[in-house]
N, C-alpha and C positions, 0 to 999 in steps of 0.2 A: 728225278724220279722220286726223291725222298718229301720234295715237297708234293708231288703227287698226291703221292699216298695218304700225305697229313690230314691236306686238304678234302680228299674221298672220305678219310675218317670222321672229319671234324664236321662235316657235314653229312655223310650217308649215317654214319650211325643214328643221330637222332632222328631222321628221318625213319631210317627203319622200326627203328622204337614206337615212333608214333604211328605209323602205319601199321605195324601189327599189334597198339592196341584199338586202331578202327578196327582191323579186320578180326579180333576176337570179337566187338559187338556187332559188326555185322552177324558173324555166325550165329550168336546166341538171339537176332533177331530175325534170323535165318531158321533155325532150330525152333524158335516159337513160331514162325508165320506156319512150316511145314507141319507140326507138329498141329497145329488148327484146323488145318487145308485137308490135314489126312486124318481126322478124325480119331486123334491117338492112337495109330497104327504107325509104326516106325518101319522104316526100309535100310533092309541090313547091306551096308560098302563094304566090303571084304568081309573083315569078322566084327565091327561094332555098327553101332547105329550112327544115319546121317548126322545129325547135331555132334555127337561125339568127334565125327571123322573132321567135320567143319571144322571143330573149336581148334583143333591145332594145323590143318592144312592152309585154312583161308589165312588164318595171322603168318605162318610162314608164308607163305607162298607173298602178300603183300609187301609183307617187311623185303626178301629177296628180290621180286621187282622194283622199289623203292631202292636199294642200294646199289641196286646193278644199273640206273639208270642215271642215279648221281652222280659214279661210277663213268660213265658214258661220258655226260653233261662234262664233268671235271674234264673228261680227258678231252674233248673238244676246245673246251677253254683252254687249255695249256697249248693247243695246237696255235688255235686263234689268237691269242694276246703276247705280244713281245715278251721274252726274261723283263725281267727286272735291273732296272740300272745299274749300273755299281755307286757303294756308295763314293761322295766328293768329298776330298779331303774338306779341311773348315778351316786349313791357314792361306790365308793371303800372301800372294807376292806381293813382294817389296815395289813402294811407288817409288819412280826414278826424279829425277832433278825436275826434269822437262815437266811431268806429271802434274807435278806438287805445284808449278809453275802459273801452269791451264787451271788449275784449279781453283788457285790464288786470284788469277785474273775474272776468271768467273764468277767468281762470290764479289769483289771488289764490283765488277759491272753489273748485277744486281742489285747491288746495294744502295748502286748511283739512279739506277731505276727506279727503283721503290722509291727515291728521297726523289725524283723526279715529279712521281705520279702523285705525289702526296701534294706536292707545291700546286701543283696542276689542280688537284681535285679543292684544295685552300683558296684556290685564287678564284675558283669560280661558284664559291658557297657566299653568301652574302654575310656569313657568322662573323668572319673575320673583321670585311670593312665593318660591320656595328659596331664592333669592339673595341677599334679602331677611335671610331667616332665617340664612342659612350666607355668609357672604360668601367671595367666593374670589380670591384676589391671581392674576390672568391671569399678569403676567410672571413669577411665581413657578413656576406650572405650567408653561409653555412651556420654564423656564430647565431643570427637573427633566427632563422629557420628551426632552430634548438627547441 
């Protein structure tokens, strides 16, 4: 419940915030469109004038639908999405003899792979027999290339 709540806050409020500063200039372009329309004749809501009454019902009344709806939204979310995992420890069990063993064998038979694949991919480049045939002193060509 308490993340609930956070979550309602941490997002309804700014929302409401910014909803009721649309709904102040709505009003005030509410208040001038009427205020055209009717020829500078004002219509009295209770005891002030329309524009007046708008400037603070329309931003409350937006802001309160915007948090009562986030409000809503959150609480569906919470219904819909699983808790949260717990968290997992970060230490490892201990590998056992056997373990350590498979492990050993697997890197070892890898490794005879790899030295496998490489003899394999050497024996069928044609690099090797030239080199074979022509031999070539590397520090000699590095030193000329200078």
């Amino acid at each position: 419940m308490r993340l609930y709540l956070f979550k309602v806050l941490k997002s309804g409020l700014p929302t409401a915030a910014i909803l009721a500063v649309c709904g102040y200039v709505f009003a005030q372009f509410a208040g001038m469109w009427y205020a055209s329309e009717a020829g500078g004749r004002t219509l009295a809501v209770g005891s002030g004038e329309l524009a007046d009454t708008l400037e603070w019902r329309l931003p409350l009344t937006m802001a309160a639908w915007g948090f009562g709806l986030i409000a809503l939204f959150e609480g569906v979310l919470s219904i819909w999405r699983k808790p949260a995992a717990l968290a997992v420890s970060s230490e490892t069990e201990p590998v056992d003899e056997t373990e350590q063993l498979l492990l050993k064998l697997l890197e070892e038979a890898e490794a005879a792979e790899a030295e496998r694949q490489i003899k394999f991919a050497l024996a069928q480049t044609p690099m090797p027999k030239l080199m074979a045939t022509h031999p070539v002193d590397v520090p000699q060509l590095i030193a000329e290339y200078k």
